[in-house]
C-alpha positions in Angstrom: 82.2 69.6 89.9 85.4 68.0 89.0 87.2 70.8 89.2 86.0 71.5 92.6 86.7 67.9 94.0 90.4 68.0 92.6 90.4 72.4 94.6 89.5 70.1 97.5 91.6 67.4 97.4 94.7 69.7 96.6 93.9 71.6 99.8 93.7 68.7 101.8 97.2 67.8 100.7 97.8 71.6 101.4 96.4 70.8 104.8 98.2 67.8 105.3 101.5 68.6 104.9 101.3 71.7 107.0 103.2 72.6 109.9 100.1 73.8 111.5 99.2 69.6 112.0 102.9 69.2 113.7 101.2 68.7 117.3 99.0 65.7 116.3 101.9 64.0 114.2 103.9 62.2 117.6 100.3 60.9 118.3 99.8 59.7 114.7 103.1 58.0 114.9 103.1 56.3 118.2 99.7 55.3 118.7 98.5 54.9 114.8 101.6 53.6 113.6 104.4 52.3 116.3 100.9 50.5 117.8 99.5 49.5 114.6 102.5 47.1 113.9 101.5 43.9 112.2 102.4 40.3 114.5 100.7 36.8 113.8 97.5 36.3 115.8 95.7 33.0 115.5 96.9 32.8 111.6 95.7 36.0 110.7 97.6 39.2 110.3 96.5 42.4 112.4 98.0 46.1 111.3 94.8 48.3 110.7 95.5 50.4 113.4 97.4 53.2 110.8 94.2 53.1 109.0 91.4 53.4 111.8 92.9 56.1 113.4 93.5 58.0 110.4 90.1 57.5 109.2 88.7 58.4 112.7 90.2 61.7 112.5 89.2 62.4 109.1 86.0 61.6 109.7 85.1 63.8 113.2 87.4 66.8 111.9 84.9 67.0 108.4 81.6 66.2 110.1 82.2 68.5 113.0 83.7 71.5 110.5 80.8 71.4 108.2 77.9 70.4 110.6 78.9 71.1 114.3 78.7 74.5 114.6 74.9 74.4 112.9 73.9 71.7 115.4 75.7 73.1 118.6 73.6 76.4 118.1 70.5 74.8 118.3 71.2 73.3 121.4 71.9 74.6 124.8 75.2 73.9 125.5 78.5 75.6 125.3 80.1 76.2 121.7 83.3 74.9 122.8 81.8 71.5 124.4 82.8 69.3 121.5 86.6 70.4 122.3 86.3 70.0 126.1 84.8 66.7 126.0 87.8 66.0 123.3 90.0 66.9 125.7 89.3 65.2 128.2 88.6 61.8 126.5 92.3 61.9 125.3 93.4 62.3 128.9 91.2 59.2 129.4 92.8 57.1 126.3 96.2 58.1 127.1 95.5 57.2 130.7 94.3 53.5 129.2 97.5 52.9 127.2 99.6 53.7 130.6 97.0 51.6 132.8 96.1 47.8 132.4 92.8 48.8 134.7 92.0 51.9 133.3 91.9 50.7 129.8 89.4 47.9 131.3 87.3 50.0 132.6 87.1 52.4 129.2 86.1 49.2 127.6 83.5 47.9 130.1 80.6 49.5 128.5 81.7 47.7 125.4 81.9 44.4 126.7 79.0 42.8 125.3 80.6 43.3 121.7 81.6 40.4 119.7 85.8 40.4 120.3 86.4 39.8 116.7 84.8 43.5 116.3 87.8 44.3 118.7 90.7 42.9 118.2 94.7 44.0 118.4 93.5 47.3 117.0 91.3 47.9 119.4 90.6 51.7 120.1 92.1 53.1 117.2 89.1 54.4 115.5 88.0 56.0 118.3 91.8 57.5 119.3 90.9 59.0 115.2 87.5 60.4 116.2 89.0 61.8 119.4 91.6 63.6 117.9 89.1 65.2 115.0 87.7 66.7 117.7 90.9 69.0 119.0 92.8 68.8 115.5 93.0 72.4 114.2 95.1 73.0 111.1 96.1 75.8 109.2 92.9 77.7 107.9 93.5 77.5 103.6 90.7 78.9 101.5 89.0 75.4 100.9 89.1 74.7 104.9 87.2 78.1 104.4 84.6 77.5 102.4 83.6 74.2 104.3 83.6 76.4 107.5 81.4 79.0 106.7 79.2 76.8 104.8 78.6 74.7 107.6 78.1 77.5 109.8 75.8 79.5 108.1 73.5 76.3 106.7 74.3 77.1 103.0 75.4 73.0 102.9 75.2 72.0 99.3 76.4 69.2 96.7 79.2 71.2 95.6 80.2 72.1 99.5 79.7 68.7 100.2 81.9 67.4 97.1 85.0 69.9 98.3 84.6 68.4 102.0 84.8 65.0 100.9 87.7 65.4 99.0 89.1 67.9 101.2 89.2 65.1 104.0 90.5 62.2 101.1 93.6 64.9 100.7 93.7 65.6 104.5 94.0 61.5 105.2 96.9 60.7 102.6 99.9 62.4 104.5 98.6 61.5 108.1 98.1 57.9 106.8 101.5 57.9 105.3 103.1 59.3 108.6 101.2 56.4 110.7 102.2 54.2 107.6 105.7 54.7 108.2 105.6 54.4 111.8 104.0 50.6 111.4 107.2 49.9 109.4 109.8 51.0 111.5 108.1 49.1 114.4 108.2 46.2 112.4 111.4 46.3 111.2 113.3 47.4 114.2 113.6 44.7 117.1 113.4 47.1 119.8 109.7 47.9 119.3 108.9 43.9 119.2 110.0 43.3 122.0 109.1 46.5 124.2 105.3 46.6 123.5 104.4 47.3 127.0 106.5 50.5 127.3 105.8 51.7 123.7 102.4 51.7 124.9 103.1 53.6 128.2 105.0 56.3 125.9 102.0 56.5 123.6 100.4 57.4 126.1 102.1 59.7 127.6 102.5 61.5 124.4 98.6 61.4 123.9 98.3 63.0 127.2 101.4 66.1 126.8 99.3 66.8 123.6 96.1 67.2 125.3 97.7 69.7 128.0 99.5 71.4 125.5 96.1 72.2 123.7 94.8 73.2 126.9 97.5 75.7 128.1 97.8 76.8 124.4 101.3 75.6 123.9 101.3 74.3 120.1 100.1 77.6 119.4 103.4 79.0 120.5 104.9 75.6 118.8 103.4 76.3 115.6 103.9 80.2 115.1 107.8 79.5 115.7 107.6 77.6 112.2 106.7 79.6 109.4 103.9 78.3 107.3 105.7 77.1 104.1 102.2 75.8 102.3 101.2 79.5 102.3 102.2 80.3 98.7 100.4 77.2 97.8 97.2 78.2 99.5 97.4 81.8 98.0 97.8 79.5 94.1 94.5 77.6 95.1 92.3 81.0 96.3 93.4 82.5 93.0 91.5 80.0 91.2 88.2 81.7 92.4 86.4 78.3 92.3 86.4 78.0 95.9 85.1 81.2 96.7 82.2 80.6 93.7 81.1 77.6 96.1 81.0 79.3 98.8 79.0 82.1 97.2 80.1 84.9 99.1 79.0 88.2 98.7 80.8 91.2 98.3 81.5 93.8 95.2 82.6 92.7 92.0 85.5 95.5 92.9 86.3 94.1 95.8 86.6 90.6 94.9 88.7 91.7 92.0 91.1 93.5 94.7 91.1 90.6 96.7 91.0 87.6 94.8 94.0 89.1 92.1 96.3 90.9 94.5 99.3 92.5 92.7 101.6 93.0 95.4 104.2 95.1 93.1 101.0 97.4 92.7 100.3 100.8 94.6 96.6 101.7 96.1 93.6 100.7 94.3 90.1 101.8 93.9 88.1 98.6 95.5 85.0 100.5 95.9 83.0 101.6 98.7 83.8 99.7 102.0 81.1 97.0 103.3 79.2 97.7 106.4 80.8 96.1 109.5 77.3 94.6 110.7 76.1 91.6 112.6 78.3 92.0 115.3 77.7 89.9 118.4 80.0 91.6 120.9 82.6 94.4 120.5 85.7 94.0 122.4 88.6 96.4 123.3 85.8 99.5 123.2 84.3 101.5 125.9 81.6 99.1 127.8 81.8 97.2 124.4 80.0 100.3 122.5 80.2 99.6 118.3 82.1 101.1 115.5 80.6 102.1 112.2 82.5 102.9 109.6 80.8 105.6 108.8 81.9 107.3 112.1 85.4 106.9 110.9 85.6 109.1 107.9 88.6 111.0 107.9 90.8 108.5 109.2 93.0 105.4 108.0 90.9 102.0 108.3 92.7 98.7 108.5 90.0 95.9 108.7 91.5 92.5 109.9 89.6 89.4 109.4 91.2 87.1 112.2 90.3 83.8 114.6 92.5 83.3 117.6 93.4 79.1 117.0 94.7 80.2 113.3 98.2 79.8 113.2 98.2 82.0 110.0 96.7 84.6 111.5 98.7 84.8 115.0 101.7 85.3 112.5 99.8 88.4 110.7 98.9 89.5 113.9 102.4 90.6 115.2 102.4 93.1 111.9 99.3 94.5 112.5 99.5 94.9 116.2 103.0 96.7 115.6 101.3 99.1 112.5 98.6 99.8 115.3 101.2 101.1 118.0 103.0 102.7 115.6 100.5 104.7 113.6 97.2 105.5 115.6 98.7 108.5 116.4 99.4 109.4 112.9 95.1 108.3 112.3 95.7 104.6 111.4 92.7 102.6 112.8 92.6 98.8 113.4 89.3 96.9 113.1 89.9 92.7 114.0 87.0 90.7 112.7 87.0 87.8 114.6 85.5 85.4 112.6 85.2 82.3 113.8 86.8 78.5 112.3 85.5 76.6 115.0 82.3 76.2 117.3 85.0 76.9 120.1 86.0 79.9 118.8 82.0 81.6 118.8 82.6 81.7 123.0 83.2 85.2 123.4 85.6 84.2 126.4 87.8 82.4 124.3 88.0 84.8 121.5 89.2 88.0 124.6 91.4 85.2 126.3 92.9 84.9 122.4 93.3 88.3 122.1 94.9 89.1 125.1 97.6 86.2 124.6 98.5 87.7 121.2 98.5 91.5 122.5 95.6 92.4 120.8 94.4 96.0 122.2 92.7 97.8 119.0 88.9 96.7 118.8 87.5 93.2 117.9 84.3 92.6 116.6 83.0 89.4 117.2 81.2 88.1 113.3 79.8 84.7 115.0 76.8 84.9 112.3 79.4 85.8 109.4 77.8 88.8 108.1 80.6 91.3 107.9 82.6 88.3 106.4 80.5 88.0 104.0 79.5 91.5 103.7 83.2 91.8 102.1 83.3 88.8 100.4 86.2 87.6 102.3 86.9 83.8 102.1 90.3 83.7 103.7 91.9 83.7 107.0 93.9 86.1 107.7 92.7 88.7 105.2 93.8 92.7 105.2 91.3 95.5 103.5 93.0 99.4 103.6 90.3 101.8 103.8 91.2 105.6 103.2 89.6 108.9 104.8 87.0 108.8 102.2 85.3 105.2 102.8 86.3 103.4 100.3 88.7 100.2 99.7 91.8 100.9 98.4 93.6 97.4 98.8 93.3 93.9 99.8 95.7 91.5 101.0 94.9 87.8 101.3 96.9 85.4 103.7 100.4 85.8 105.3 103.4 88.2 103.9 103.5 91.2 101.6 103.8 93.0 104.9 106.4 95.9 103.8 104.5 97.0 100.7 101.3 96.8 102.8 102.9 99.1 105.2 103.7 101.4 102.5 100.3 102.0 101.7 99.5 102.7 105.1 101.8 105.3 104.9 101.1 106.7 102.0 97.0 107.0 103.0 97.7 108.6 106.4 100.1 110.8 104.5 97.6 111.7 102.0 94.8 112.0 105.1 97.3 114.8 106.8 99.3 116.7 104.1 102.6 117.5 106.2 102.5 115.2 108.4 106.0 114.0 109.7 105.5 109.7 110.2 107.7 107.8 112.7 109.9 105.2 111.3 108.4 102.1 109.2 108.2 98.7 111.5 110.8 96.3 111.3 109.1 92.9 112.6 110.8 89.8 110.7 108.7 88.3 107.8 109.1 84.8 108.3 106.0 83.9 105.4 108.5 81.7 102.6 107.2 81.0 99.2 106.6 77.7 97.9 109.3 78.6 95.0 111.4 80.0 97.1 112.6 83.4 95.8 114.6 86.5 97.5 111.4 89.0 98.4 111.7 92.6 97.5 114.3 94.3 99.1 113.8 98.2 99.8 116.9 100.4 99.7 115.6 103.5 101.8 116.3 104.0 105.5 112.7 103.6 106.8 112.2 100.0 105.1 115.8 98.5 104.5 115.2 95.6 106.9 118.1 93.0 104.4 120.8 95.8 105.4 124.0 93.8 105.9 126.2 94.3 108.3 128.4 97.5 108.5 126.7 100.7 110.6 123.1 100.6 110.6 121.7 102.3 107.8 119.9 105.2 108.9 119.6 108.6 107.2 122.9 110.9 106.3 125.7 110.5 104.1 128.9 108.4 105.2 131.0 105.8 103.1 130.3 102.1 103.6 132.6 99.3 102.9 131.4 95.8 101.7 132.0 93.2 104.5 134.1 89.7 103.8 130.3 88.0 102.5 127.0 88.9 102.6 123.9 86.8 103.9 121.1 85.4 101.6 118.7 87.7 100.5 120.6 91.0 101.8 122.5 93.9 100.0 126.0 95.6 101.3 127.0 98.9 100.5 130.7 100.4 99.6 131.7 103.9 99.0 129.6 107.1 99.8 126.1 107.4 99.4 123.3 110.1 100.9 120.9 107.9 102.4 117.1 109.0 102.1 114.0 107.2 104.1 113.0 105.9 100.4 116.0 105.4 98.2 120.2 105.7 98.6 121.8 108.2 96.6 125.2 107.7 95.0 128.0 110.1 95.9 131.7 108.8 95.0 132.8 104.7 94.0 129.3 103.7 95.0 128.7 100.4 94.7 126.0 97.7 96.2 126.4 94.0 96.6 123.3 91.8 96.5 123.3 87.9 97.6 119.6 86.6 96.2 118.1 83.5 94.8 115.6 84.1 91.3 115.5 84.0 87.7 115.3 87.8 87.6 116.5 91.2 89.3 115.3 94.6 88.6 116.1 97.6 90.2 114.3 100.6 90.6 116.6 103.5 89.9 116.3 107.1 88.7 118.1 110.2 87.0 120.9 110.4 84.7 123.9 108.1 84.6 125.1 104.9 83.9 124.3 101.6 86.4 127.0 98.6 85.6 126.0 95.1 87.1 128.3 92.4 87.5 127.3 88.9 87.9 127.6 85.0 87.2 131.1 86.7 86.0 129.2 88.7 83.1 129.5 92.6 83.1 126.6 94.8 81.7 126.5 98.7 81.9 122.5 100.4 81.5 122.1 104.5 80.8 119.7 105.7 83.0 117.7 109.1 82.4 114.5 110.9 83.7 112.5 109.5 86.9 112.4 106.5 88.9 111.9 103.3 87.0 112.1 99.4 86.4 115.3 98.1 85.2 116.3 94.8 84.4 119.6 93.5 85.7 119.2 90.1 85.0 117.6 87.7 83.2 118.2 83.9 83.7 115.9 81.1 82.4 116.1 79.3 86.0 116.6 80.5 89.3 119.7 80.1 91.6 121.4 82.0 94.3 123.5 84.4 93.5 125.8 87.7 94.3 124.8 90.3 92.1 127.4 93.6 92.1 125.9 97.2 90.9 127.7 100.5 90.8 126.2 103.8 90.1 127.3 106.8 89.0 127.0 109.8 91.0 123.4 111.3 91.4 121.7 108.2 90.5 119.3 107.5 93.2 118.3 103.4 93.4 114.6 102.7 95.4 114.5 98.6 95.7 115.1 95.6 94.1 112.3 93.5 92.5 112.5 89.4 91.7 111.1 87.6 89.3 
């Protein structure tokens, strides 16, 4: 139980520092902090206004997560009411801090209250509760396991341990924002003695966040940042506590696929795929008709678990949409479980809205009752399972990146699906997932993937002579003298030479047949024999990480695949 409480409060933190929570932070900052500032009332020091808010929030967001989708199905109203009616009350509030009269009339029905009660800091707590009801931040696995539990009634001590401390980490970083904002406002002059317009701005902040929810603009806001808590997420799922609370289902297999992902590693045997069942509603197929699996033996099967208001997921999605345009000619087919965060996201409506905003076109089932999610045991938004011709799991990838080695796999199952088969040319869509210890991600040498190519021609297949350009970006590689470029690896010709600018302890490159493969770097020269097939070799080895330009040249014949980090 510890352990879980100290899972939940780290992915609050998680949560809290995300750039998913961007769009509520102005609010947090004018109206719980610049608002909150402290001034000398009848003896008596006022300032809670930081606190209330923050609390508010906390509070709504963890009782509506965990409970509000259970109690809006039992009642005969829209799924999506609780974020309406959110909406529209921070319209209303914003309207008050801009109006004298409006704010008067908000507080009418509230009249009869003892004033002490309200005070300077009037409204805060219910500003907080308010914006728990429209706050949607990035989806980690403990926001997860709260979600699902809620949803599906399975509401126990331990889920009810992880939410409590999932909110406690949630509150610290939005109370130290609104912390900070009290502060400045009471240490600058200019926010003294402008109340009335710092007010008016509050509010017309509160208001521009409330339209921009609406039209779906912090969507676009928050996919342009790339999620840089998303390597910490992935180190709290591989703990496997979380999903253990959340008791999923799923085979022992295919947890092991998903909850240890190698991405270094090739295809996998996961075991048999799960049924795709319990669908509500099938979108993006003939007058909605289902898809089995079963029916789909013989082809390529990637199965997407997906909601439209994650931010991690709309960042997935441009990879997977591109694989599907790409490849379902070739047999690759693309299977979006949408499976719902929210109670707003249940409203089939909103869900085909989503998906037509993100380009969505292969088919979308709708897992409002969470049964194909927890058919595979999935506890993470966004989550990737490869199925082969045969039926059965062959990989697993949990959260954002690993795109290009995901890719490969596709590949290399349609390939095996259709011996002879001539594929177009990989993807190239940026990866814009970082890592929380920042480290140069593997860089492919061949024609199809080499997406870090810098500068000079653009290397496609053939053999021509290259020279290396005056520098050479961050995590790229430059080439000098002749080489026979393949789709998978470069072959050396004559003075062959790469230059690679990363950042990591380690470098190994994947190289094979016979010769000799000299590296230069940090000023230190080492020459490595190289016979037989393609394998790992390590170029360096440094007991900390720092950037660096690393120099290789190869002897003629040698044929060099990709460089790995560690």
């Amino acid at each position: 139980m510890v352990t879980l409480a100290l899972i939940g409060l780290v992915g609050g933190l998680i949560t809290g520092i995300s750039p998913c929570i961007l769009p509520v932070l102005p609010v947090i900052f004018l109206s719980g902090g610049v608002q909150g500032a402290r001034t000398a009332e009848g003896g008596r020091r006022s300032g809670r206004r930081p606190y209330l808010v923050v609390a508010g929030l906390t509070l709504s967001f963890s009782v509506f997560t965990l409970v509000g989708t259970l109690a809006l199905s039992s009642l005969p109203v829209p799924q999506d009411i609780i974020r309406w009616a959110g909406l529209v009350l921070l319209v209303l509030l914003g309207a008050g801090m801009m109006s004298p009269q409006v704010e008067a009339w908000l507080e009418k029905p509230f009249s009869r209250l003892p004033q002490r009660q309200v005070g300077a800091d009037r409204g805060g707590f219910v500003l907080g509760l308010v914006l728990g009801t429209v706050y949607v931040p990035c989806a980690g696995p403990v926001l997860a396991a709260i979600t699902v539990a809620g949803a599906t009634g399975r509401v126990s001590g331990h889920i009810l341990v992880l939410t409590l401390a999932f909110a406690i980490g949630t509150a610290i970083p939005l109370l130290v924002f609104a912390l900070a904002g009290r502060g400045l406002a009471e240490r600058l002059r200019v926010f003294r003695s402008h109340q009335r317009r710092i007010r008016v701005c509050a509010g017309v902040v509160v208001i521009a966040l409330a339209v921009a929810l609406t039209t779906n603009l912090t969507d676009a806001v928050q996919r342009a940042i790339p999620d840089y808590t998303s390597a910490l997420n992935k180190g709290v799922n591989g703990s496997g506590d979380v999903t253990r609370a959340l008791g999923s289902g799923g085979s022992a297999a295919l947890a092991a696929c998903a909850q240890n992902p190698d991405p270094t590693a090739g295809l996998q045997n996961c075991g048999a795929a799960p049924a795709i069942s319990g669908i509500q509603q099938w979108l993006n197929t003939p007058k909605g008709t289902p898809i089995s699996l079963r029916s789909l033996k013989g082809k390529v099967v990637l199965v997407d678990f997906w909601a439209y208001s994650c931010i991690n997921c709309q960042r997935a999605i441009t990879h997977v949409t591109s694989w599907y345009s790409t490849y379902q000619a070739d047999g690759l087919v693309v299977i979006g479980v949408h499976t719902p965060e929210y109670a707003f996201e249940h409203v089939p409506g909103n869900v085909a809205a989503g998906a037509k905003r993100l380009g969505i076109t292969y088919p979308v089932a709708l897992d409002n009752t969470y049964t194909t999610w927890n058919n595979f045991g999935n506890d993470s938004w966004p989550a990737e399972y490869l199925i082969d011709a045969n039926g059965t799991v062959r990989y697993a990838s949990i959260g954002e990146g690993d795109y290009g080695h995901t890719e490969s796999l596709i590949r290399q199952l349609l390939t095996a699906a259709h011996p002879g088969t001539t594929l177009p040319a990989a993807t190239r869509v940026a990866d814009t997932t970082p890592t929380f210890a920042y480290e140069t991600p593997e860089t492919y040498l061949g024609a199809e993937r080499a997406n870090n190519f810098a500068y000079g021609p653009t290397l496609s297949a053939g053999t021509r002579t290259y020279h290396y350009p005056s520098s050479v970006p961050g995590d790229s590689f430059a080439l000098s003298g002749t080489w026979s470029v393949g789709g998978q690896a470069l072959t050396a010709k004559s003075t062959a030479g790469i230059a690679l600018n990363f950042d990591a302890n380690d470098v190994y490159l994947d190289v094979g047949g016979t010769g000799t493969v000299t590296a230069t770097v940090d000023g230190r020269t080492t020459t490595y024999r190289i016979s037989g097939s393609p394998d790992i070799h390590t170029l360096v080895s440094r007991r900390t990480a720092r950037r660096s330009t690393l120099r290789v040249t190869l002897s003629p014949g040698l044929s060099a695949y990709s460089f790995t980090f560690g």
